[in-house]
N, C-alpha and C positions, 0 to 999 in steps of 0.2 A: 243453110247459109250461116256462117261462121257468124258471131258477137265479133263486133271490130273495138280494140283497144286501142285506140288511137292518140298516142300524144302531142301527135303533129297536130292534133285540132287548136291543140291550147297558143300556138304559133301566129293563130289568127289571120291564116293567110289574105290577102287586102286583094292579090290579081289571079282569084278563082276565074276558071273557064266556064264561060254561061252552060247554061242546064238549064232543061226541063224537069229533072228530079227534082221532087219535093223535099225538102228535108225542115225537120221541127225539132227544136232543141229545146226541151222543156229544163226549166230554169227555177230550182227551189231557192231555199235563204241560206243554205251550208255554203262551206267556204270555199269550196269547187265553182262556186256562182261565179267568180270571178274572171274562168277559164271560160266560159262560154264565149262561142264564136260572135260576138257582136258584129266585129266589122267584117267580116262575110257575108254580105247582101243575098248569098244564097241559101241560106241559113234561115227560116222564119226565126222568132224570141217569143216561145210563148211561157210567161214568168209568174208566181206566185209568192208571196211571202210581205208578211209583215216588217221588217227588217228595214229601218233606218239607213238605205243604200240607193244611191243612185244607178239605175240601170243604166250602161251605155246608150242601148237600143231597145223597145220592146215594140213587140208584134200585135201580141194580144197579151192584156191582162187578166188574172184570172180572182176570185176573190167569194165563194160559191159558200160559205158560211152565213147561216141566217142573221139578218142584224141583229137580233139579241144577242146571240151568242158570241156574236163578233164581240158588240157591245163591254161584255162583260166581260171575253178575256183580255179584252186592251184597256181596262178600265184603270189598271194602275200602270204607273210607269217602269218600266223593264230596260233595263242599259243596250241598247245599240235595237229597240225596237220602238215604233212609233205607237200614239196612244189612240184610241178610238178616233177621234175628232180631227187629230193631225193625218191623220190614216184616211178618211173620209176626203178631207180637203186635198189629201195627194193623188186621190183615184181621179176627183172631179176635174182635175185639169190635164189628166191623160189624154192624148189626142191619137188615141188607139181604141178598138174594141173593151169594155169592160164585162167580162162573164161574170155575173151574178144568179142569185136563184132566181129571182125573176128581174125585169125592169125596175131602174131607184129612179125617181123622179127627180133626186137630188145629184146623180152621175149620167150627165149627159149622153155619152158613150155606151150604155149599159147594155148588155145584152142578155137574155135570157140563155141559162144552161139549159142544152139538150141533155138531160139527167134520165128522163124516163124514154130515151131513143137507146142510150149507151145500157141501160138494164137489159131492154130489149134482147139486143146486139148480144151482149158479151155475161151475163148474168148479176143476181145483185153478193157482185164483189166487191163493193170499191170501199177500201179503209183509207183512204189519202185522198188527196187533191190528186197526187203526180199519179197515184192511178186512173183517175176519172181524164188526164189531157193523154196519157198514153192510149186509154180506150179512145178518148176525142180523137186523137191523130189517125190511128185506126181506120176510124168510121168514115172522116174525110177523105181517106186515100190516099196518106202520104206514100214514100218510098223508105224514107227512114227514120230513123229517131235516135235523140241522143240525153242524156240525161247530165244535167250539171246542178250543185246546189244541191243535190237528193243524197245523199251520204250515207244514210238509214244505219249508223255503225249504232250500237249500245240498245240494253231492253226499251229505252224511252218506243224503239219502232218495232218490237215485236210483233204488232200487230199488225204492220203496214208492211212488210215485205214476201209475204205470201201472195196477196194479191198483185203485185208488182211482178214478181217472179211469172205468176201465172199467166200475165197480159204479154210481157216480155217475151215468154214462150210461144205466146198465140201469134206475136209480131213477129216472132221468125220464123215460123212455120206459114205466114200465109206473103215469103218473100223478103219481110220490110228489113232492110240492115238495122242493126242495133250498134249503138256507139255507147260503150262505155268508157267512165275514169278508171285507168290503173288502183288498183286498190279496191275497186268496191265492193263491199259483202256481196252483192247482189249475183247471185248463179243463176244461170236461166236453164230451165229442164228444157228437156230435147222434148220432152211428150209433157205436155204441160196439162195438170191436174183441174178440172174448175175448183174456185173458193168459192164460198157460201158466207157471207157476214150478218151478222143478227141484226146490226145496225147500221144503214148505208151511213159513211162518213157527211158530216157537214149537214146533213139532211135528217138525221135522224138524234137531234142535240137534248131534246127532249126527255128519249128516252134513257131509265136507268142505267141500261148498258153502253150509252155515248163515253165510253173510255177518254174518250180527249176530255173531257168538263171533268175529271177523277179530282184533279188538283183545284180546281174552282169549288168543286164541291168542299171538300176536306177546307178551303179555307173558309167558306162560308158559312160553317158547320162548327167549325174554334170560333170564329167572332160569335156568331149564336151561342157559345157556351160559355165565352165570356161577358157578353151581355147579360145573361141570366144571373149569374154568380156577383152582377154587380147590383 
């Protein structure tokens, strides 16, 4: 089944014909977020991102980074992102699912990721969030999937679009349409390769090879060296 490029999505059609197809628009912080089908009721919203943005619509949220880690990389303030605290206070009044590592006693909504069901499933690939809700959708049984917000252009996502590609692949091969934005790097192989990550994303922040903490490290590492030298 062919990858649909679709720009008509961005149109927002408002008098979709009912369906029983499932469809899941997984919704990152890049500036494609903004084309996602909100007001198409037939459309789930399931969204991630720290990003100082109001959502139209969301279905489910998603937020699967451990609180320390969260902690620490919202600890300063960033322009058009929110900081730990304001980030916290904006989850707890969602009145939608909240996917965390486990249950927060402080977000009413919370829900535990099925994390060790999706390794199971589909192997331990996952270097992003938007690959762990495309293996989620998967798993659930949707019919399709579309990607907005997820832009993965520049080295910052080297790492994240192998495994992407590879679920993408496993998505059309077992049926599910796939909905992309015109322009996106992302190519999906006809025969899709597994990936293997040394470190599952969000899960594994600890260790050395957690590449997202690269930049937290390196600054916490100059104030240590400036501390010392004073």
């Amino acid at each position: 089944m062919s990858v649909q490029l679709l720009e008509s999505l961005d149109d927002e059609s408002v008098n979709a014909t009912p369906t029983t197809t499932r469809k899941v628009a997984i919704v990152g912080g890049g500036p494609s977020r903004r084309r996602a089908p909100y007001k198409d009721e037939t459309w789930e919203i399931w969204a991630f991102s720290s990003k100082a943005w109001r959502y139209p619509r969301i279905t489910r949220w998603f937020e699967i980074h451990a609180m320390t880690d969260l902690r620490q990389q919202l600890a300063s303030k960033k322009r058009g992102r929110r900081r730990f605290g304001t980030y916290m206070r904006w989850m707890r009044r969602l009145d939608c699912p909240v996917y965390m590592q486990r249950e927060h006693p402080r977000i009413p909504n919370s829900v535990e990721f099925p994390k060790d069901d999706l390794v199971e499933e589909f192997g331990h690939c996952f270097t992003s969030t938007a690959a762990f809700l495309i293996a989620l959708a998967m798993y659930e049984g949707c019919d399709e999937i579309g990607l907005w917000g997820i832009d993965l252009r520049g080295r910052k996502y080297i790492r994240q679009r192998p495994a992407i590609r590879y679920l993408l692949g496993v998505a059309r091969q077992r049926g599910i349409k796939v909905h992309l934005r015109r322009g996106t790097p992302i190519r999906i192989p006809d025969t899709p390769k597994p990936v293997r990550t040394r470190v599952l994303y969000a899960y594994g922040w600890r260790s050395r090879y957690a590449w997202w903490r690269y930049r937290l490290r390196r600054r916490k590492s100059r104030r240590g060296r400036l501390k010392r030298r004073r």
